[in-house]
N, C-alpha and C positions, 0 to 999 in steps of 0.2 A: 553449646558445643554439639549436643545432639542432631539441634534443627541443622547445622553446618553440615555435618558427616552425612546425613540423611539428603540435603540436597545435592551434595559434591557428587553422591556415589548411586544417585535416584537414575536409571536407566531414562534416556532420551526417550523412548515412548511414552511416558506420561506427558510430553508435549502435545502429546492429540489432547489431552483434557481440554489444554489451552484455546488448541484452535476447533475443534469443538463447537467453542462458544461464538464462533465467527461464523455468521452462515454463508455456508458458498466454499468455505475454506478448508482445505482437506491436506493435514501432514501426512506423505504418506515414508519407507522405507526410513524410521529412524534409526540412525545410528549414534554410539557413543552416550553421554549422561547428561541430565540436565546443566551439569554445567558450561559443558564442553560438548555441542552435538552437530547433526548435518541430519539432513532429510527433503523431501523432494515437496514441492507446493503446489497442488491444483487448486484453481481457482474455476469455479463453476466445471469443474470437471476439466478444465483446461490445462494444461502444462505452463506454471511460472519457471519453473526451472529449481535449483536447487540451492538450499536455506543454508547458512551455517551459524551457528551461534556460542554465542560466549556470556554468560552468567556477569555479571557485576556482585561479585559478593559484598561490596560495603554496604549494597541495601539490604538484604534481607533480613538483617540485626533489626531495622525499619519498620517489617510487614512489608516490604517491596519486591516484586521480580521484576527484576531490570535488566534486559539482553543487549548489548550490542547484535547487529547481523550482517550480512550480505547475505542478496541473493541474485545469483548469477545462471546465466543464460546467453548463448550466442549473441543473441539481440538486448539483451537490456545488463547492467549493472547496476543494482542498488542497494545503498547502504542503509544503515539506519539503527536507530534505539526505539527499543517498545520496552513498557516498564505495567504491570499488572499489582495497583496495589491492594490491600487488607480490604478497601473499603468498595470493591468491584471498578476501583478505576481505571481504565484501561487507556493508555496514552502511546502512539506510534508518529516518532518525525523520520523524515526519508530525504536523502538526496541521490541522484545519480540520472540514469537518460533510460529511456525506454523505446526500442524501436519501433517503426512503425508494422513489422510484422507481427507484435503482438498486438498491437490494436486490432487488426484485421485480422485476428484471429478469433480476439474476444469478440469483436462486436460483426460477426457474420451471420451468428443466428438474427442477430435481427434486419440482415440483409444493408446493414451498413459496411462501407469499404474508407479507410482514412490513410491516406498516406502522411507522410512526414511522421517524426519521433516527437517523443516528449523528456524536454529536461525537468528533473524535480529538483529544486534548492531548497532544502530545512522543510519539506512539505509537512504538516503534522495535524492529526487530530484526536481530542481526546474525548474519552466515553464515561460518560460516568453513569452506571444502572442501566447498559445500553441505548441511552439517548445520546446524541450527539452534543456535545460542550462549546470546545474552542477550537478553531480551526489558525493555523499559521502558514507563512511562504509562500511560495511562486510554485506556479507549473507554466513552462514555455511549452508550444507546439510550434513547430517549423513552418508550418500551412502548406499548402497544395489541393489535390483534388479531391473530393467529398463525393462520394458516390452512396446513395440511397435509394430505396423503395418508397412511395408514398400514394396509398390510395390504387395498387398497380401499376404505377409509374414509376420507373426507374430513372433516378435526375440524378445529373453531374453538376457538379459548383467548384468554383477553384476558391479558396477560402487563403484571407494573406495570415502572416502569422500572428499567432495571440497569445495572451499574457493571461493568467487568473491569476489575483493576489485573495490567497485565504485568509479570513479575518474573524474575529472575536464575534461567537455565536453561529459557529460550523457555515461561514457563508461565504463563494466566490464572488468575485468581479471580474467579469474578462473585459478584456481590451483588448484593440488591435494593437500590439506592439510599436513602442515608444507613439501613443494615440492616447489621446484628453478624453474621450467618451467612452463613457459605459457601455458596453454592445449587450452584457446578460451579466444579472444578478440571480445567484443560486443561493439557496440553502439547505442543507441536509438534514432532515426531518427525522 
């Protein structure tokens, strides 16, 4: 009863602990309690836009923190469950679209420019001891133009659209949308 009252009524700022341990990731302006909170998310110092979150109390009886969220921003909506259990496991699945003005915003210091968005359906990966585990779902890209730096060359490519299906042992496959071949095999290390 105690651990209940103590999370219900724990101030939203002890959500930095959380992300904290995300490098790159920074809650900032939290409002409201861990169960019930809202707060702003940069990502490499970047503007994601703004987090809202809701507690699942049937885990924590578990040893589990289990959030539903959105986070929302002109250009992107997404949803999603992140659940942080007893054992340092850390599991986040995502759906929604991401426009292409966040990409070209993230990926400018390195002198890349990508147009078209990205859909996420059921995206999810989980961590356990900060290595990377299981990866799940799709990411769509719309494709279009690709503009980059390489060796002091600045090159344009028109790229059609692609598919990554993530799969058991943190690893993509992309393809060219409804395409039989593997174009690139990733894995997150």
């Amino acid at each position: 009863l105690f651990l209940g009252f103590s999370v219900a009524f724990a101030p939203a700022g002890l959500m930095r602990v959380a992300f904290n341990q995300i490098n790159g990731v920074t809650l900032t302006d939290p409002t409201g309690t861990i169960w019930h909170g809202r707060g702003q998310i940069l990502l490499q110092e970047q503007p994601l836009g703004a987090l809202d979150w809701d507690l699942r109390p049937s885990k924590v009886l578990s040893g589990e923190l289990s959030f539903d969220f959105d986070l929302v921003d002109p250009g992107h909506t997404i949803t999603g469950l992140a659940s942080l259990g007893i054992s340092r496991t850390f599991a986040v699945r995502v759906s929604g679209t991401v426009s292409a003005d966040l990409g070209k915003r993230l990926l400018a210091p390195y002198d890349i420019s990508v147009a078209g968005g990205l859909s996420l359906t059921g995206a999810g990966l989980t961590l356990a001891g900060g290595a990377p585990g299981r990866a799940s779902g799709n990411i769509r890209w719309s494709g279009g133009p690709v503009r980059y730096t390489l060796s002091g060359r600045t090159l344009t490519r028109e790229l059609p659209p692609l598919v990554a299906y993530l799969g058991d042992g943190a690893e993509a496959t992309v393809f060219e949308q409804n395409g039989q071949t593997p174009l690139i095999r990733a894995e997150l290390m």
